[in-house]
Every structure is written in C-alpha cells, then in structure tokens.
N, C-alpha and C positions, 0 to 999 in steps of 0.2 A: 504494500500500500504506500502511497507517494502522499508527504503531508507537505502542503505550500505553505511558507512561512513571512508572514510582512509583518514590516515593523512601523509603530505611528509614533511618531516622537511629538509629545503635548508643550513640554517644557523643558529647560535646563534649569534647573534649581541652583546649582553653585558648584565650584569647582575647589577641592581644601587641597594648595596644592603644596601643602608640607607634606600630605598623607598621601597625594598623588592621586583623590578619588572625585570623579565624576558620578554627580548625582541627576538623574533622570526621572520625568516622567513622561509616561506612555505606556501603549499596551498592545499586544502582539494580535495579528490578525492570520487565524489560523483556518485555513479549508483542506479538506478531503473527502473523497468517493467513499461512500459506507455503501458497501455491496450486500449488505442484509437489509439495506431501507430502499426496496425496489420496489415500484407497483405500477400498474397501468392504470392512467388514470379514469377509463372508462368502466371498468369492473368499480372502481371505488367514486362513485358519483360526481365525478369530473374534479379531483382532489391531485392536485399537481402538487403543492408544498403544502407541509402543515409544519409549527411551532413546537418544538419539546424541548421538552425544563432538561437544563443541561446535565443532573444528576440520573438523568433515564438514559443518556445515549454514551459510548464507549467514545472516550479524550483519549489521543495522543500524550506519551508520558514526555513531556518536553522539561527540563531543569535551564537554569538560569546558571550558566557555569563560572561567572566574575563579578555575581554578587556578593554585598559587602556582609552577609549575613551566611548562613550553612545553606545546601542547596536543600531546596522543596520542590515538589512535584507538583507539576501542572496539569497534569491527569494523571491515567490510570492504564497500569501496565496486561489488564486480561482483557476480556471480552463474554460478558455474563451474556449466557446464548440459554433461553431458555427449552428450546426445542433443536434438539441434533442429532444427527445419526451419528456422529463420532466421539469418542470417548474424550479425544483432545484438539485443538484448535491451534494451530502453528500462523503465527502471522508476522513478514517483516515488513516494516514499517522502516522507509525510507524518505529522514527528513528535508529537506532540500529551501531552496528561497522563494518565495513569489516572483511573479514576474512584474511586479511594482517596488521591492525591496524596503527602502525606509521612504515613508511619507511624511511629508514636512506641511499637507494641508491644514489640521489643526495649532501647528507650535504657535506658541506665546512667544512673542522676542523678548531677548533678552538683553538689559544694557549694558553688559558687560563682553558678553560675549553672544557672538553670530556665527553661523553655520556656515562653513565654507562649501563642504562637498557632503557627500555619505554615498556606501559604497555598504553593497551587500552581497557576498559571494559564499557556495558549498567549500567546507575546509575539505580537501577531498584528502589532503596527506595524513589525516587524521581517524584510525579504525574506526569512530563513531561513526554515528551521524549526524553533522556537526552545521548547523548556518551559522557564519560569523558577520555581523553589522557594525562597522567602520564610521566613524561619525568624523569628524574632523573640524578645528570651530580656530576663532581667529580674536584674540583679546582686544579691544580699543586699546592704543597705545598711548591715548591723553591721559589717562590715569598714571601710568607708571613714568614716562617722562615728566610730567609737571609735577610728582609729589616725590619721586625719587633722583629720576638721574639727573634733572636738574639742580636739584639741590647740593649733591653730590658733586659734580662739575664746578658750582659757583664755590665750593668748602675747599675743594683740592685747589682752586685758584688762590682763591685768598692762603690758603696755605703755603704756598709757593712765597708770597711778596711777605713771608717771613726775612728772607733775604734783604728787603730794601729796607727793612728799618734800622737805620745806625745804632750800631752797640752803647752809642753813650747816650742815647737817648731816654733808657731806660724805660722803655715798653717793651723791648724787643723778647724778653722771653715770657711777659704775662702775655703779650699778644700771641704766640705760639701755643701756650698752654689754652688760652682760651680757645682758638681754634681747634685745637685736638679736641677738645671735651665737647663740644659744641658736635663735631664730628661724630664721636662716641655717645655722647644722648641722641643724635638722630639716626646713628645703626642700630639703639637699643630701640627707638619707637618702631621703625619699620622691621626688624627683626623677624616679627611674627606675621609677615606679608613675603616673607622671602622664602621659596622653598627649602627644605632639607636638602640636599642633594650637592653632592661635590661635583658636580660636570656644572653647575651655575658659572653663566657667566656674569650675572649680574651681581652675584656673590662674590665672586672671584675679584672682582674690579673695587669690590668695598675694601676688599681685605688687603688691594695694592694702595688705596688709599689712607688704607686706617695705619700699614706702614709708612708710607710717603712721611703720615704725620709723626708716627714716632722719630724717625729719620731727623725730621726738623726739628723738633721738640730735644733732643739727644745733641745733633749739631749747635745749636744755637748756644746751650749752656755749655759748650767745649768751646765755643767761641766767645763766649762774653770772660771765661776763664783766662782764657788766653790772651782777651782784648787789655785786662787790666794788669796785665804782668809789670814789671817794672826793671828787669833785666835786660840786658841786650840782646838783639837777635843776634843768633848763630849764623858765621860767615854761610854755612850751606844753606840751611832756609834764607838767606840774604838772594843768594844766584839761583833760586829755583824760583822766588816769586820776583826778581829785578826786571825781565820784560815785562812785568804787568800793572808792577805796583811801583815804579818808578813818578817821576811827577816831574815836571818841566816847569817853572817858574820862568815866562818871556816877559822882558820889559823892553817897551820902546822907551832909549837914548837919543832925544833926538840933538843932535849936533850942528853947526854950522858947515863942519867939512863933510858929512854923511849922514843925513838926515832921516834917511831910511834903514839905519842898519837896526838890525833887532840883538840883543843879546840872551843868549839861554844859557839858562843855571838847575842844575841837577843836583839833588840831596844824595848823594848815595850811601846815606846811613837809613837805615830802614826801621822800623817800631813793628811789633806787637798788632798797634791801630793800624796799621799798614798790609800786615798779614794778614787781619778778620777783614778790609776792606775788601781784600781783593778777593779771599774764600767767599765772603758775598756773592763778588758779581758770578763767580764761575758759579758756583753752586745754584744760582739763579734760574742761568740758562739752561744749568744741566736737567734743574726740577723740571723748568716748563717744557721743556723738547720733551721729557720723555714723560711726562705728564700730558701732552697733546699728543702723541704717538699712541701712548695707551689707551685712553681716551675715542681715538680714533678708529683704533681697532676692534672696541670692545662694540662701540655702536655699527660698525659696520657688519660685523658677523653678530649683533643681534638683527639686524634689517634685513640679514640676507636669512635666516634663523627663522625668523617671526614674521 
C-alpha cells in the first residue's frame, strides 16, 4: 500500500538557537487507497463517499523522527478485519511524499524570519520508509546589524584611538579600561542571543575583539610605565626607534646675505616620552589595518553565509 504524504506548514513559532531547535506548527496531510472500503455505488443507493470517525478506519503508523519530545504514533500498526478467510493479514505499507510536498497556503508570516525554499523528497538510502521535509528560512539582518555588529564595530574603533591619547594627559589608561568594560557589559547583554556553537563566526569576531581590548588595556599601562621613567634610554633602543622618533627643529634665519636659507637642528638624545610616542603611532596603524581587515572579512563571509 502507497501512503502520500504532505506537509502544511501554519507557523514558525521561534527558532532557540543556542539549543539549535526549530519550532513549528502545522499538520500532515495524509491519503491512501483502503482496498476493503470498495463498493458500487449503485447497489448502495447512489453513495459515492460517506464520512467515518477516524477511530473506525485503519491509520498509517507514521512517527515524527526529530521531534523535540520521544517518538509517538500517529496511527496504528494492524488492521482489525472483522470478516476473513485468512488467519493472518501481511500488509507493506510504502511511505512516500505527495505530489504537493510542503504547503505554504495557510502560514502566518513571521517577522523575524521568512521562508526561503522547502523541499520534500523519499530518503531512499534509508531501510525505512522514510519522507524527509527540508524547510529553509532567511533571518532579517536589521536586527543583528543594528543591535550587535554595529555596536561592536563603533567599540573596537574607539578602542583602537587608545593610541592617540598622550601619556601625560592622564586619561589614557581610565579611557582604555573604560572601553574594555563597556565592551564586556555588552558581550554579557547579548550573550544569551549568541548561539553555543564554536564554528560562530559572529562569536568568533567578539572574542578577536574582547582580545584586541585586552591587548590595549595591557599595552597602555607598559606604556605609561615606561613613559614616566627617568633614566636614560639605552644607546640600542636609541637606533631602533631614531628613524621615527627623531624630531627636526627648522628655523628660518633670515639674513641680508641669504635670506632664504633654512637651518635644521636634531636632538639626538632621545627620552622614554619619545619611545611611548612613537609605540603610539605604530601600534595605531597596526590596530586599525588589522582591525579593518578582520572586520572585513568576518562580514563578508557572513553575507556570502546568510
């Protein structure tokens, strides 16, 4: 016996996708030939179809195989035959899909998520008899840009111009800490919107972030240490930062015999303040390139992803 199987999908309830589970409603549309409910409808007073309560007539024993609960039956695996010539009653029952699959007439939209495709095919690699219904749905992306990766993007920014604020200004390292923490309350709110799961890439990009900020947070107070030293620099950190942290002082002399000549004068004793300056600016560029490369990347293979 051949049982066709369609599926009506009513609603999407919600998707938890820490636990990974999609919640549905809807309800299966199931037909088959019952070769013991035959008649002519002229012998029986011109009675083409009649109605019976579905507790009189033999179901298909169908289960629900990735529901979130233990599997229950949806009918009934004999066939109560009250009149037979045979002791026993052999019947395969071959399940198989409609030739409508999933119907989408009834659903409720839903504002979070929409129905891309769906897709219903016989698992045939499968000893059972098996129909499997393929749903496939597509998240609005304003949600998650505007309450996460934006915020994220504007924090790792501001993070980075840790770098321009001068050591002797004396904000430079409450400004860095506050940024971290500011950063870490808003990985704790969103937290429980992020799924479990280590192949995240949205996760993945918090956690370059939430080090980016340790990174700074670490560097800055090695650098305010060092800014207020009061020793002289060592002739080798002298020649490893003198192309960068050198300093030119030009003053125009203006003369009667050369009225154009410029003179330049070079400090080449070097400070401490000299060394955090220039650790600045590199470290600067270094955060944002690769803070915009990463950046770059993680939205690009989510767009190409999602």
């Amino acid at each position: 016996m051949q049982v066709d199987l369609d599926f009506y999908l009513v609603g999407i309830n919600g998707i938890d996708e820490i636990t990974q589970k999609l919640t549905t409603t809807g309800f299966l549309f199931i037909s088959w030939t019952d070769e013991y409910l035959i008649w002519t409808p002229a012998s029986h007073g011109g009675v083409e179809y009649i109605y019976v309560s579905q507790s009189d007539i033999w179901k298909p024993d169908i289960t629900l195989q990735n529901g979130f609960s233990k599997l229950k039956e949806l009918g009934s695996s004999f066939i109560n035959v009250q009149i037979c010539q045979t002791a026993n009653s052999i019947l395969d029952v071959n399940v198989t899909k409609g030739s409508r699959g999933i119907l989408l007439e009834a659903l409720d939209p839903n504002g979070v998520w929409s129905v891309v495709s769906t897709t219903a095919g016989d698992d045939v690699l499968s000893s059972e008899s098996r129909v499997v219904f393929t749903i496939t749905l597509e998240r609005s992306s304003a949600y998650y840009v505007m309450n996460v990766i934006v915020p994220v993007i504007l924090l790792g920014i501001l993070n980075v111009f840790t770098f321009v604020i001068p050591a002797d200004s004396g904000e430079k390292m409450g400004y860095s800490i506050t940024v971290f923490l500011a950063f870490a309350v808003f990985l704790t709110i969103i937290s429980s919107e992020l799924p479990k799961t280590s192949g995240s890439l949205l996760g993945n990009y918090l956690m370059f972030q939430m080090g980016m900020g340790t990174f700074v947070v670490a560097v800055t107070a090695l650098e305010l240490r060092i800014h207020h030293r009061k020793d002289k620099v060592p002739n080798k950190i002298q020649r490893i930062f003198r192309s960068k942290c050198k300093t030119r002082v030009k003053s125009s002399d203006k003369t009667f015999d050369n009225p154009g000549k410029e003179k330049e004068s070079e400090d080449g004793e070097k400070t401490w303040s000299d060394i955090t300056s220039t650790t600045d600016f590199i470290l600067f560029w270094v955060s944002l390139v690769s803070t915009f490369i990463v950046t770059v990347t993680i939205l690009g293979l989510l767009s190409s992803k999602y």
